[in-house]
C-alpha positions as CSV (number, residue, x, y, z in Angstrom):
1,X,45.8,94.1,-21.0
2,X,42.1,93.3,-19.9
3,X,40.2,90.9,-22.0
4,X,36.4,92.4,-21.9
5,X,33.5,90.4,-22.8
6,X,31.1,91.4,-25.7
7,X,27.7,89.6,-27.1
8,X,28.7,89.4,-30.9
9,X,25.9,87.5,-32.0
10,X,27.4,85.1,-34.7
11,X,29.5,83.7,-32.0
12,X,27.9,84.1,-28.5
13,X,30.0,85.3,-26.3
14,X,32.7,87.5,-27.9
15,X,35.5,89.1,-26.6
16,X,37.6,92.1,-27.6
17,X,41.5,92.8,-26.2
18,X,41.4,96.2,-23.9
19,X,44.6,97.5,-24.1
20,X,46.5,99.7,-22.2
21,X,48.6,103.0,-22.9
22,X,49.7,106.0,-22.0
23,X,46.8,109.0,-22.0
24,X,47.6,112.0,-23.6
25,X,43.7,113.1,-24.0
26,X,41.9,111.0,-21.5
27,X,38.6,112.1,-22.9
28,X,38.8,112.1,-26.2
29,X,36.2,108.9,-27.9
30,X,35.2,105.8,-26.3
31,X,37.2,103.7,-28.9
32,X,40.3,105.6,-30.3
33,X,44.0,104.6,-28.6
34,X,46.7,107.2,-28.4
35,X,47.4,109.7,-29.4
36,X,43.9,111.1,-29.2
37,X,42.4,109.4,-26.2
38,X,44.5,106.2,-24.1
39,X,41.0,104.4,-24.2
40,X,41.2,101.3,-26.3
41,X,41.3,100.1,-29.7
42,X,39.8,96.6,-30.9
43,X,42.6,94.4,-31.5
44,X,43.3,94.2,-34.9
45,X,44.7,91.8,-37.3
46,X,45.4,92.8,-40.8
47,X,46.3,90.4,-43.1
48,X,46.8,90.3,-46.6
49,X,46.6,87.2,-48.7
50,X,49.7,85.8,-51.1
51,X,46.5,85.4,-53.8
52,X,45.8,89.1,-53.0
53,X,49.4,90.2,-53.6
54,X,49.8,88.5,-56.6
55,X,47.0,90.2,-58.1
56,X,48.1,93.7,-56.9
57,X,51.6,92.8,-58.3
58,X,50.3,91.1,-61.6
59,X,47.3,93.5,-62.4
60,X,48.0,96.3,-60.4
61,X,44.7,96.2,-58.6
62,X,44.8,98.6,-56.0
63,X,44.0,98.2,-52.3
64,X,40.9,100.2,-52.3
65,X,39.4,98.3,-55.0
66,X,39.7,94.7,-52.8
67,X,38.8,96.1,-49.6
68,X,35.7,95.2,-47.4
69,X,33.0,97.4,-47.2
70,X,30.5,98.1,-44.7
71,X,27.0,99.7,-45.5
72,X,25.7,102.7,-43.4
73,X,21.9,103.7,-43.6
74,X,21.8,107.1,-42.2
75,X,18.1,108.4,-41.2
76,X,17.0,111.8,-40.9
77,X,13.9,112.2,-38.5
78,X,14.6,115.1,-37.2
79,X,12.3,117.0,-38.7
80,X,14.7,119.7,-40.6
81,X,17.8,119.0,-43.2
82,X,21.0,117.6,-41.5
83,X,24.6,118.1,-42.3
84,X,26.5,114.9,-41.9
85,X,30.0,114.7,-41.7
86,X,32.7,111.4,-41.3
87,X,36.0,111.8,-40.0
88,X,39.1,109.3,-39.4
89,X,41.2,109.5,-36.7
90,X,44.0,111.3,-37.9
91,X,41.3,114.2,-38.6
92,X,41.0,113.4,-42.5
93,X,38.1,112.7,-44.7
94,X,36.3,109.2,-44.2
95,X,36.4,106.8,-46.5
96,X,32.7,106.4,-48.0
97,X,30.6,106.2,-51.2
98,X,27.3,108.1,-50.6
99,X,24.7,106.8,-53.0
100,X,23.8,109.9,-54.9
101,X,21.3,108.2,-56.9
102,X,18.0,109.0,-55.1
103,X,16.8,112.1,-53.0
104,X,19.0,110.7,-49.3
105,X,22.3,111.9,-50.4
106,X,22.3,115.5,-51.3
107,X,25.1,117.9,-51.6
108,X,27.5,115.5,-51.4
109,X,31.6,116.6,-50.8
110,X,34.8,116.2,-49.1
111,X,36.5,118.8,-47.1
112,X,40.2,118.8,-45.4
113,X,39.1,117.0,-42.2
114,X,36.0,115.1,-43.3
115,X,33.6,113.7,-45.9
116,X,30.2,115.0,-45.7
117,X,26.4,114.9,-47.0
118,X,23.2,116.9,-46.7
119,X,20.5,114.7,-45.7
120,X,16.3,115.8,-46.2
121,X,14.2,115.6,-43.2
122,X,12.5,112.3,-43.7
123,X,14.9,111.0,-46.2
124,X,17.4,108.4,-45.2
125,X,21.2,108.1,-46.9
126,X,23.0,104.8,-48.1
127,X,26.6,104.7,-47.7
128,X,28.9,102.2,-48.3
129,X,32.2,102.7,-45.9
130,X,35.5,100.9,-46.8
131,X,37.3,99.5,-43.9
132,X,40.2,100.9,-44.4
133,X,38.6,103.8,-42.6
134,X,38.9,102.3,-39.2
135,X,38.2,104.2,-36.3
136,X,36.0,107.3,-36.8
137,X,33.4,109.2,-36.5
138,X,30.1,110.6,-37.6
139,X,28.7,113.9,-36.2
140,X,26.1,116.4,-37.2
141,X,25.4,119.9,-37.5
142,X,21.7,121.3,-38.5
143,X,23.3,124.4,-40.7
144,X,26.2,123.3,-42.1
145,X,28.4,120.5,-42.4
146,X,30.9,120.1,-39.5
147,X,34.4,120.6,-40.8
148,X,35.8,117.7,-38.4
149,X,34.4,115.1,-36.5
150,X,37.5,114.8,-33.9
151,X,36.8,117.9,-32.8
152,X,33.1,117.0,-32.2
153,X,33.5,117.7,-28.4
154,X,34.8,121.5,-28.0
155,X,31.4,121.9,-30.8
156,X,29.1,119.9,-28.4
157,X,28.3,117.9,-30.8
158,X,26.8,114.2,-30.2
159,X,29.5,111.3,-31.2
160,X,28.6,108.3,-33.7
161,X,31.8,106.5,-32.9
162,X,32.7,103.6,-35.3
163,X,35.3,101.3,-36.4
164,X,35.3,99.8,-39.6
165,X,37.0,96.0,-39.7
166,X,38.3,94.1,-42.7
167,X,36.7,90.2,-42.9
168,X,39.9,89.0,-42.2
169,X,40.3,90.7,-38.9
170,X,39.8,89.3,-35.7
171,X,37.1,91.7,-34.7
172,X,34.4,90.3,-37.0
173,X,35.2,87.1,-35.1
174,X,35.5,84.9,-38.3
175,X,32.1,85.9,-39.6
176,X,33.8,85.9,-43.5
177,X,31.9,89.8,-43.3
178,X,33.3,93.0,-42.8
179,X,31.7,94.3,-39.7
180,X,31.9,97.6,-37.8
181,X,31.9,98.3,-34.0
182,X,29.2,101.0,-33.2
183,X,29.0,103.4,-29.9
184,X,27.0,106.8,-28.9
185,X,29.2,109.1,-27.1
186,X,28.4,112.9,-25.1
187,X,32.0,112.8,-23.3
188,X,32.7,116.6,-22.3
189,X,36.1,117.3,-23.2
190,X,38.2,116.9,-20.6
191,X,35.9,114.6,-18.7
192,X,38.0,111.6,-17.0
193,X,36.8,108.5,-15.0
194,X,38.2,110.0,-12.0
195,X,36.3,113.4,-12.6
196,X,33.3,111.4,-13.1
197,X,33.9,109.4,-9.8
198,X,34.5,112.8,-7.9
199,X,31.9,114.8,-9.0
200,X,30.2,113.7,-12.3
201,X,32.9,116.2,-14.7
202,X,31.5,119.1,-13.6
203,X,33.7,121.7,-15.2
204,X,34.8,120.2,-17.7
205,X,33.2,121.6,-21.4
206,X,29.5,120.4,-20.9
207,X,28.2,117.1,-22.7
208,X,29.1,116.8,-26.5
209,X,25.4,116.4,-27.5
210,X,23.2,118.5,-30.0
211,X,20.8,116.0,-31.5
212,X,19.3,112.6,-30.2
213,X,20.2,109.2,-32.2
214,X,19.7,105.5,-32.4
215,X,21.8,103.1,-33.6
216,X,21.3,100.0,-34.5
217,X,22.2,96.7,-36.7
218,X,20.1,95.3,-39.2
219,X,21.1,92.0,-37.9
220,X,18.7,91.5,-34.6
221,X,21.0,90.1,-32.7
222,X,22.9,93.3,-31.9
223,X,21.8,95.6,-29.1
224,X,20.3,98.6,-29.9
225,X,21.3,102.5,-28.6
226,X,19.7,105.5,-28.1
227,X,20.2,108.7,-26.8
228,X,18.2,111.3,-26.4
229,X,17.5,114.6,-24.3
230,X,16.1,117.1,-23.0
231,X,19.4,117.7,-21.3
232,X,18.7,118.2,-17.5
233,X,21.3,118.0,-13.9
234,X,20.2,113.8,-13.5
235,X,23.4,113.4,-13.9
236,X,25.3,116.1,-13.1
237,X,26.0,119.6,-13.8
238,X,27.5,119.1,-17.6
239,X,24.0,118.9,-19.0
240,X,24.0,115.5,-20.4
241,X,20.7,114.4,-21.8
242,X,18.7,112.5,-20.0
243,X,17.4,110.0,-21.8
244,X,20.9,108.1,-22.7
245,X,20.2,104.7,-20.3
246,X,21.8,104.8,-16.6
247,X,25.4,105.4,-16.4
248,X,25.5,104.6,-13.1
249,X,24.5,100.7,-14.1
250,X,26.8,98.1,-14.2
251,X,25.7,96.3,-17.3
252,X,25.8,97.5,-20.8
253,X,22.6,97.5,-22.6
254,X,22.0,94.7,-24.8
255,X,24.0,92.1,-22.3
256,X,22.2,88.8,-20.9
257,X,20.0,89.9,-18.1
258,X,20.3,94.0,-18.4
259,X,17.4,96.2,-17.4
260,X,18.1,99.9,-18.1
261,X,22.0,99.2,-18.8
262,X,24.5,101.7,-20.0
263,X,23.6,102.9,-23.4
264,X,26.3,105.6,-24.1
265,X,29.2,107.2,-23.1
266,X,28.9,109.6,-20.2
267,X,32.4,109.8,-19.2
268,X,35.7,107.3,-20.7
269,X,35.0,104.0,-19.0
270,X,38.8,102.6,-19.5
271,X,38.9,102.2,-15.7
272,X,38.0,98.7,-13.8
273,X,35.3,97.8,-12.9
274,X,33.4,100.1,-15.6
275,X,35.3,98.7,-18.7
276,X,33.7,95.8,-18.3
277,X,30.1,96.6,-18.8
278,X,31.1,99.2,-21.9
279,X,28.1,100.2,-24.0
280,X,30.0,99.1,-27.3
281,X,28.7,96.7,-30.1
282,X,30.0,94.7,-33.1
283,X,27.6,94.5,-36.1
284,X,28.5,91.7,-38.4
285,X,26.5,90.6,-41.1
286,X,24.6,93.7,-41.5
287,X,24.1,97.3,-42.4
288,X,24.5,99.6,-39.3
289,X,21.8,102.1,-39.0
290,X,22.2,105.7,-37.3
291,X,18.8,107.1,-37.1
292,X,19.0,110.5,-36.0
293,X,15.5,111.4,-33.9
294,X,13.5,114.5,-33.6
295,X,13.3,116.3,-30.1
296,X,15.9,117.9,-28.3
């Protein structure tokens, strides 16, 4: 197991628990373990009070009703509608509230594999995500909502990766907050550190990418990533955009003393030295913001 250090900011200097295990789709997200990828997942901790379970037991409360939620400002600047979709892991439907009360949130529904929303150009949508979702993902689609997140990559489709995490769990680092861990991946399908050391994944599905982002926490302390296009052969023949940070540094954006860091996901990372300098952030007390951009 590699221990990997991450600027929190609530505590300073953070640190989340790399682990290790057998890959059965090395490319898959920049935070999902096995089955799907072999990367890593955030050590977790989930713990459930003997207050908690008497009022489940007593009251019948149920689980959804005391869990953490996290709240999710989703910005369309893109110029034209969006189609947003959230996805789990386990290719089911998210767990999220979209506020339906003002013009953001339009067209609001669930499907097999995913939760989704139409979003206005210029409007943004307020979501409120309960933890129990956990690892997942948001994608986007301009004609229609995507029917699955986890199969973002064979769509070539640009990865909001997230992981949703409980108060009580050892990711928020004792903040007393739910929090959730944010990344921005274009990983081609198949792409694998060692393709990328060999020849930059050529051949291997293209970049997952379709429309620029930034995210961001609404607590200042957190880094801030964006990626944006027009895709170009910088780096490489998979048509990444080129506009995503360097790759090729050895810092993540956002660290102590990082110019023009690594800002997303151009290949898995889960190899030393690269997991060290991951482009991967926590956002504890605050509302996590994906602001997708115009452009290409």
């Amino acid at each position: 197991m590699n221990w990997v250090p991450h600027s929190d900011g609530v505590t300073g200097w953070g640190f989340y628990l790399a682990t290790l295990t057998i890959s059965v789709f090395p490319c898959m997200s920049a935070i999902y373990d096995v089955p799907l990828k072999g990367e890593r997942m955030y050590y977790r901790h989930q713990r459930l009070s003997a207050i908690a379970v008497v009022f489940l037991l007593l009251f019948g409360v149920s689980a959804l009703a005391l869990a953490d939620t996290v709240t999710v400002n989703i910005a369309n600047n893109t110029g034209a509608p969006l189609y947003v979709s959230f996805t789990t892991l386990n290719h089911a439907p998210g767990t999220i509230a979209w506020n339906s009360s003002g013009s953001g949130c339009v067209n609001t529904g669930k499907g097999a594999n995913a939760a989704y929303t139409q979003i206005n150009a210029g409007q943004t949508c307020i979501a409120a995500v309960d933890t129990a979702s956990s690892s997942t993902r948001f994608c986007t689609a301009k004609n229609s909502p995507p029917a699955d997140c986890m199969n973002a990559q064979n769509n070539h489709q640009t990865m909001v990766e997230t992981n949703f995490e409980a108060a009580s769990n050892s990711g928020c680092f004792n903040s007393g907050a739910a929090c959730v861990w944010y990344d921005i991946s274009v990983i081609p399908s198949t792409c694998t550190d060692a393709l990328w050391k060999q020849n930059q994944c050529a051949n291997t599905g293209g970049a997952s990418y379709n429309v620029p982002v930034t995210l961001s926490c609404t607590n200042p302390a957190e880094p801030v990533y964006t990626c944006q296009g027009p895709t170009s052969a910088a780096y490489g023949p998979e048509n990444y955009p080129s506009k995503c940070g360097n790759p090729n540094a050895t810092c993540a954006t956002g660290t102590p003393n990082c110019t023009n860091g690594v800002s997303t996901y151009f290949y898995p990372m889960f190899d030393p030295p690269e997991n060290a300098y991951q482009p991967n952030a926590v956002c504890v007390k605050g509302n996590l913001s994906i602001n997708f951009l115009s452009g290409s």
